[in-house]
C-alpha positions in Angstrom: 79.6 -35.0 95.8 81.7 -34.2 93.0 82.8 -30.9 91.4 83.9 -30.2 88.4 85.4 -26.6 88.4 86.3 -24.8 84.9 86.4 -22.0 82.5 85.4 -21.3 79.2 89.1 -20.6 78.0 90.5 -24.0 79.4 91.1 -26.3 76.9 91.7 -29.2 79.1 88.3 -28.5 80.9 86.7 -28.7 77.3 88.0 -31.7 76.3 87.1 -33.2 79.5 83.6 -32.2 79.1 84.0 -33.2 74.7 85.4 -36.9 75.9 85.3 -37.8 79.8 81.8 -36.4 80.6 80.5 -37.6 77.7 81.0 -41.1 78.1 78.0 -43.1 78.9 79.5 -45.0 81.8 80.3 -41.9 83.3 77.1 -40.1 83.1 75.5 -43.1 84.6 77.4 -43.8 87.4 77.6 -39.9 88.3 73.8 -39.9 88.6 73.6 -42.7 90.4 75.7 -42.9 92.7 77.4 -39.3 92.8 75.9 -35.8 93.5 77.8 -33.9 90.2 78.3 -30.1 90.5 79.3 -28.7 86.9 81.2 -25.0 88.4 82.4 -22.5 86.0 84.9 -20.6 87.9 84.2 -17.6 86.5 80.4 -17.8 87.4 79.2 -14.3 87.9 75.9 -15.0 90.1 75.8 -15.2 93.8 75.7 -19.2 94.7 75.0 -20.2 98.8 76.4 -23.3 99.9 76.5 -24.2 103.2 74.6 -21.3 104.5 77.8 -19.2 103.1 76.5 -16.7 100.1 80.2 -16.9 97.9 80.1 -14.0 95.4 82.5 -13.3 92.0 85.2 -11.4 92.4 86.5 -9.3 89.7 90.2 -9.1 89.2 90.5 -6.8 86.3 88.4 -5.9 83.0 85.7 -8.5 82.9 88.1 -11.1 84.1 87.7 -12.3 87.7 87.2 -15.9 89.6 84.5 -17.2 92.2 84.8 -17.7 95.4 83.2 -21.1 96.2 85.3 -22.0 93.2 88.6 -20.9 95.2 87.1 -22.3 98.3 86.9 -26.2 96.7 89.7 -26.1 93.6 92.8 -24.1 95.8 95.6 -26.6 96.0 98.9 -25.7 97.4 97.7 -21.8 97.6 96.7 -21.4 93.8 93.7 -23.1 91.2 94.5 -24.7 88.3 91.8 -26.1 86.0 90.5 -28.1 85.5 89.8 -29.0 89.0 88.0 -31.9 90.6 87.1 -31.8 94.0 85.5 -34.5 95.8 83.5 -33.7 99.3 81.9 -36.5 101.7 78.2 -36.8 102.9 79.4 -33.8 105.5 80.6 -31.8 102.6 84.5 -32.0 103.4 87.0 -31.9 101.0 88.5 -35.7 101.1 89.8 -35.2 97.3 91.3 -32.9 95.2 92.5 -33.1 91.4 93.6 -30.5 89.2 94.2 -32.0 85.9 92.8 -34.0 83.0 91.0 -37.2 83.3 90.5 -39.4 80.0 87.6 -41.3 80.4 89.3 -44.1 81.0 91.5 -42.3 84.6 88.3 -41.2 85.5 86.5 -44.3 85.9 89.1 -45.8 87.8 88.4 -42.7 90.3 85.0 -43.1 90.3 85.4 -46.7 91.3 87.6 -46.0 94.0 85.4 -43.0 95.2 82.6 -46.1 95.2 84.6 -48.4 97.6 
């Protein structure tokens, strides 16, 4: 499983959606072979995962973060988007990004996720 955790204010997350999750190679290798989660961090609506409800949790005037998306993008004690988080058949975390991927770095993760 992969997860793509954003926001709409990001700009690196919207390129990587513009470009890397654009690409055709991508988007056939993510449906095949990949179970791809697109997360907006800032997703207001109650989401369960793993029998956990996570909830949004406001941080100021309409501003505020998710917790699932805290629970899979927090590296080193803070999130940083855009953030990839890769999680094995028992849903553990066995990869974590938080930065751009051109199309071109991500395919050399995805093939390395595949072997």
């Amino acid at each position: 499983m992969i997860v793509f955790i954003h926001t709409d204010w990001c700009q690196f997350c919207q390129r990587m959606k513009a470009a890397t999750f654009r690409d055709k190679e991508i988007i056939e290798k993510l449906n095949s072979n990949f179970y791809f989660v697109d997360l907006n961090a800032e997703e207001k609506q109650d989401i369960t995962f793993q029998n956990q409800t996570f909830k949004f949790k406001p941080s100021g005037n309409n501003v505020g973060v998710h917790e699932l998306a805290l629970q899979l993008g927090t590296i080193n004690n803070q999130i940083t988007y855009p953030v990839l988080c890769v999680m094995n058949e028992k849903k553990e975390i066995i990869f974590q990004y938080n930065s751009y991927l051109s199309p071109k770095d991500f395919k050399l993760l995805l093939k390395k996720l595949e072997e």
